[in-house]
MARMIRO-835029 format. One record per residue (C-alpha): x, y, z. Coordinates in pm, whole numbers, padded with zeros to 5 digits, always signed. Layout:
! MARMIRO-835029
XYZ
...
END
This chain:
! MARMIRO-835029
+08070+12831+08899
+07907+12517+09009
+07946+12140+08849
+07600+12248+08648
+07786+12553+08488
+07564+12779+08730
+07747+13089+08877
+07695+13058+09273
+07732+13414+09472
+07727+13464+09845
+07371+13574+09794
+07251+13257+09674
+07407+13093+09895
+07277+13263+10198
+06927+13293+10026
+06967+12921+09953
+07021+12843+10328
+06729+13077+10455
+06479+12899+10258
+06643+12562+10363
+06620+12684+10737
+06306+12729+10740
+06177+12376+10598
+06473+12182+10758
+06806+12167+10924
+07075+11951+10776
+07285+11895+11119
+07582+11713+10998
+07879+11653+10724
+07713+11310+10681
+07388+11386+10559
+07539+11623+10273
+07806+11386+10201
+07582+11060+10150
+07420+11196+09852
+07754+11291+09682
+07900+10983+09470
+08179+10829+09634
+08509+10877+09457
+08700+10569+09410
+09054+10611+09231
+09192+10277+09065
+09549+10334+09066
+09650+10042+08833
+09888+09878+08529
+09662+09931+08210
+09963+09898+08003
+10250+09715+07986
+10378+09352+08154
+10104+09358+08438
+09827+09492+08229
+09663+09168+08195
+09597+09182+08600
+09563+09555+08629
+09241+09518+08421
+09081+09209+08529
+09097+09376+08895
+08915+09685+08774
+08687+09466+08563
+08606+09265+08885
+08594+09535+09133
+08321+09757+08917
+08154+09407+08883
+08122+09344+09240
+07965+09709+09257
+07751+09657+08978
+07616+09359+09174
+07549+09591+09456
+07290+09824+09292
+07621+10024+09197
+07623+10167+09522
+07847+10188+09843
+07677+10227+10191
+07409+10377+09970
+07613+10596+09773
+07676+10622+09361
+07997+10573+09320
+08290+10790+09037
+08591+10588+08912
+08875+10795+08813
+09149+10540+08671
+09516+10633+08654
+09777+10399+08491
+10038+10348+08720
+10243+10148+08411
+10427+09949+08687
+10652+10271+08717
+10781+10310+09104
+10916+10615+09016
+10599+10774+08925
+10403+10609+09209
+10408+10854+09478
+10270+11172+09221
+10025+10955+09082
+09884+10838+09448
+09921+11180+09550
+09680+11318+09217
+09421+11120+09319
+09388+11172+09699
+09490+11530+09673
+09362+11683+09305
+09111+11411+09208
+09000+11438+09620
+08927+11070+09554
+08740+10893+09907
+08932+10528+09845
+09223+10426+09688
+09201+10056+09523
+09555+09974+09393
+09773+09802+09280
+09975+09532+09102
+10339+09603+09106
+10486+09591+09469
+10730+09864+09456
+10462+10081+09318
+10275+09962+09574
+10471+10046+09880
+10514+10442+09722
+10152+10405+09693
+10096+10299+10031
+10377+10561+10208
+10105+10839+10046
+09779+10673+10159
+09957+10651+10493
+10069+10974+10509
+09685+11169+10397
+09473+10915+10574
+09313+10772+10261
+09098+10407+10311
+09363+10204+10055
+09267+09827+09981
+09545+09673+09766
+09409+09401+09531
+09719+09295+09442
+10104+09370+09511
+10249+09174+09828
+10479+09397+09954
+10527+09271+10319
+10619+09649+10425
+10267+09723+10349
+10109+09507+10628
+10423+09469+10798
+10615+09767+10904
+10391+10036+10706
+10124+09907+10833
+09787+10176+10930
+09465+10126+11018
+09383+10293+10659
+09549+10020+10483
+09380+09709+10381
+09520+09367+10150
+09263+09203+09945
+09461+08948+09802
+09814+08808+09968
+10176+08879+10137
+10439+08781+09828
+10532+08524+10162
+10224+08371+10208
+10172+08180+09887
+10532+08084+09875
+10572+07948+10172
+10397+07658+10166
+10564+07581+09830
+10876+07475+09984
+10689+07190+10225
+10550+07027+09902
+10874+07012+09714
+11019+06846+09995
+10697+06614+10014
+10770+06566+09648
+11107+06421+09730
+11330+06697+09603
+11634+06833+09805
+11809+07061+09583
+11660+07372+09444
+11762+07664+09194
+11532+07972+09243
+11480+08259+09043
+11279+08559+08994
+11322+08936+08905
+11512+09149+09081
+11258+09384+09289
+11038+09354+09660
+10786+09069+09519
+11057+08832+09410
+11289+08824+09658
+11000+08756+09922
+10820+08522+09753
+11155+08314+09697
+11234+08388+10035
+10896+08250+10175
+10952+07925+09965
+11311+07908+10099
+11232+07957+10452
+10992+07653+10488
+11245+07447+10224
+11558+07512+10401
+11338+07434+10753
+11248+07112+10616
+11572+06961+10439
+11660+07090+10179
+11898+07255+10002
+11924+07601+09781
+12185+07541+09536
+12152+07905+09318
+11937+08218+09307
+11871+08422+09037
+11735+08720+08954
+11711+08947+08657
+11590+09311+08628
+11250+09401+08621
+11082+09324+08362
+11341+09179+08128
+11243+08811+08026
+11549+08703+07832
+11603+08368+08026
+11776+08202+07812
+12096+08203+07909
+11988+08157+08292
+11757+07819+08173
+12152+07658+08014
+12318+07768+08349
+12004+07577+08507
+12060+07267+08287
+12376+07235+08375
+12352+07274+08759
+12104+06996+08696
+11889+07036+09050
+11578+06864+09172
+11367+07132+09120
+11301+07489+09018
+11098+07708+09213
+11078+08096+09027
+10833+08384+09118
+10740+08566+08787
+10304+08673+08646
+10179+08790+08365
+10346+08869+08037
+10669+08723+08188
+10545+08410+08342
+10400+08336+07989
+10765+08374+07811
+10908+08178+08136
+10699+07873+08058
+10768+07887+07675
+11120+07913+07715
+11148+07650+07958
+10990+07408+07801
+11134+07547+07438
+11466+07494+07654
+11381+07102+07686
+11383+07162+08055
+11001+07039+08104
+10962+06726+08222
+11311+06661+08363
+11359+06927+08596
+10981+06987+08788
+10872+07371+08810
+10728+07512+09093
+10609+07828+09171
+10332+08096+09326
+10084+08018+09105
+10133+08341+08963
+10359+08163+08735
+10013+07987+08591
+09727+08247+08652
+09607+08412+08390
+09809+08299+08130
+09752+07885+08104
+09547+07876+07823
+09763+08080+07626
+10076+07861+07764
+09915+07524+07693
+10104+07203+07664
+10420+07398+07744
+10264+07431+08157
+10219+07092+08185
+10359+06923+08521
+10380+07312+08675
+10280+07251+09069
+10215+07596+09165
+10067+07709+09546
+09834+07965+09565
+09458+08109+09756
+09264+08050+09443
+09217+07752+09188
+08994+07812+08907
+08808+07474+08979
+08725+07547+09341
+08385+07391+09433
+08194+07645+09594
+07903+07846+09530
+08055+08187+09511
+08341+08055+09252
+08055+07879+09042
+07824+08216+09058
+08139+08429+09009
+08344+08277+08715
+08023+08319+08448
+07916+08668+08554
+08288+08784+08537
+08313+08613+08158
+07988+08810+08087
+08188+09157+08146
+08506+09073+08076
+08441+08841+07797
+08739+08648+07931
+08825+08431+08221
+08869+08516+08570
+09186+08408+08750
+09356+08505+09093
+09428+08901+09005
+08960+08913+08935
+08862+08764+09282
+09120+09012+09444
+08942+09284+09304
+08611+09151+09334
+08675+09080+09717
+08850+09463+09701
+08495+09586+09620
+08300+09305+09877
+08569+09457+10133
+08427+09804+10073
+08091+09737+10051
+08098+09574+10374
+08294+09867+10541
+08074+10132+10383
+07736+09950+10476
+07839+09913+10839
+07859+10341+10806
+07564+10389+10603
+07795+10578+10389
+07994+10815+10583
+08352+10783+10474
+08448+11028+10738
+08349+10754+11009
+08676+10603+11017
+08717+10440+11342
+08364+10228+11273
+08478+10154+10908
+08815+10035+10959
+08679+09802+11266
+08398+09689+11024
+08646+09568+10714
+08881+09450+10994
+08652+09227+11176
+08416+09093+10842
+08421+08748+10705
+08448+08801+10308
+08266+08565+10135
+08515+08517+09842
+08512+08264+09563
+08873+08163+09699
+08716+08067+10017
+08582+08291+10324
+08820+08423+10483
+08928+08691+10723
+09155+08948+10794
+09513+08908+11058
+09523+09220+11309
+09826+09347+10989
+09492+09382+10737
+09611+09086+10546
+09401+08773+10454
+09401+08495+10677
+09328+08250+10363
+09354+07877+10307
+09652+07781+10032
+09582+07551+09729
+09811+07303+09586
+09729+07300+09191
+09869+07095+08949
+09839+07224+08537
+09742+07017+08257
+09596+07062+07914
+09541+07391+08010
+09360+07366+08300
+09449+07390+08710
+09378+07088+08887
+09296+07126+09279
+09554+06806+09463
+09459+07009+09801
+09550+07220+10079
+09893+07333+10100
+09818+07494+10405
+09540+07571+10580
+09369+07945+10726
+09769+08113+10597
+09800+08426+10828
+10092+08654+10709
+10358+08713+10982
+10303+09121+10971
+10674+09184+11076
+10734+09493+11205
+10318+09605+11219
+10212+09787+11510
+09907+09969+11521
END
């Protein structure tokens, strides 16, 4: 039985292809396959701490398609979501669902970087064009790296890194750093460490809790009483949120500066208001960048989302611009992989971070903003660091 609810026999098929015979000849895979819809499974957090970013990348991917006549190299396009609910234990059988039951054509995911590596160990393994919109795992453009695996958004280094310059530009010497305990938080801290350490100064403590437990208050007293320069912590989402209420609920804002990814802002600032104030945060987006594609981006995003965009939307929306660029360069055929891989490899994404382009690891090569919050907004002070290429330690492809 066919998708129409048709029973198909050998007959009709044969019959079928006598009759097509004889008014044409379909010579290749591609020509069938450009007028089915392309599958595209979103493997990403709809629930729980990351569910905030999970859904503005899906809102801003589909919107980047939607701009595109809803069409890839030509082709309609099928979502088939799966919550991944941050859960690196069910990573691997959800990947493998969608590439292997759902016979999805592209993998977009996804938030959580130790779902993300199991996610990127199956995508490896079957082949599957994967663009991660989020997660900075290093492993997946460093040692895991494949020519089927693409970053949209950033190595949990590369925004951290620069952090540790500025601090030390700031005048501060001793730090106390602290995230959760999993892949994204002890290599962001280690970025920010690396270029602190290099440049003077000193890292007094680190801390880190289990993922996604956000009961800091005991850690904020043990911080109050080390009394160091600074603070420099790795935490988005839900728990950034709680971080910044509790630290400034702990009477900690204000006399011990917080620095961070800007994770630690994005997405959640309005809801954080006065209690963000002072935060310097580093990061490849600022909601206040002047340029045309961030002024034509942020309103058509509110229009769908009826919300904001932050970091997590462009990452999807440049997942989709990433695709569409690939795809177009094809005219469709998915099963062109040599030409679409070198065509997402060598673009130039226009981006409303920026343009930027892609290191030979398939992570961005991006610029890195200083921002500074206040009354709820992200101020721009500058360039942290400018055209950021990730490392890739351990890629070889």
């Amino acid at each position: 039985m066919n998708e129409n609810g048709l029973t198909t026999t050998r007959r009709t098929i044969l019959k079928g292809a006598a009759a097509g015979a004889a008014v044409s000849f379909i010579p290749t895979r591609f020509a069938i396959g450009q007028a089915a819809k392309l599958k595209i499974g979103l493997m990403l957090p709809f629930s729980g701490t990351f569910a905030s970013p999970g859904v503005n990348i899906a809102e801003a991917f589909k919107l980047r398609i939607a701009e595109n006549g809803g069409k890839v190299g030509g082709r309609d396009v099928e979502y088939i979501q799966v919550d991944d609910e941050s859960a690196p234990p069910k990573a691997k059988d959800n990947a493998a669902k969608l590439i292997t039951k759902d016979k999805v054509d592209v993998l977009i995911g996804t938030v959580h970087s130790g779902v993300a590596e199991a996610m990127a160990a199956v995508a490896r393994e079957e082949g599957t064009l994967t663009i991660c919109p989020n997660a900075g795992a290093g492993k997946i453009t460093g040692e895991m790296c494949a020519p089927n695996i693409f970053r949209s958004s950033f190595s949990n280094w590369q925004p951290a890194y620069p952090c540790g310059k500025v601090m030390i530009n700031d005048g501060l010497k001793k730090a106390v750093m602290m995230s959760w305990n999993y892949p994204a938080g002890h290599e962001a801290t280690g970025g920010f460490k690396e270029n602190f350490v290099a440049n003077g100064g000193t890292v007094v403590k680190e801390i880190f809790l289990d993922f996604p437990k956000v009961e800091f208050q005991a850690y904020l007293t043990e911080i109050a009483s080390i009394k160091p320069d600074g603070v420099f912590v790795f935490f988005a989402g839900a728990g950034a949120l709680k971080f910044i209420q509790d630290y400034a609920a702990a009477g900690l804002q204000g006399k011990i500066p917080l620095y961070g990814s800007g994770f630690i802002t994005d997405g959640v600032l309005k809801q954080a208001g006065a209690a963000a104030d002072g935060i310097k945060s580093t990061l490849h987006y600022a909601d206040a960048l002047d340029n045309a594609m961030n002024k034509k981006f942020r309103p058509a995003f509110k229009a769908v989302a009826n919300k904001d965009a932050d970091v997590y939307a462009v990452q999807g929306y440049d997942a989709g611009t990433m695709l569409i660029k690939g795809m177009d360069a094809v005219k469709g055929d998915i099963k062109a992989t040599k030409a679409l891989y070198a065509a997402i490899a060598g673009a130039t994404i226009e981006s409303p971070r920026g343009n930027f382009t892609l290191g030979k690891n398939h992570n961005p090569v991006q610029d890195i903003y200083l921002r500074i919050a206040k009354g709820g907004e992200e101020t721009v002070l500058g360039i942290a660091h400018k055209a950021l290429a990730d490392p890739g330690k351990g890629c070889s492809m």
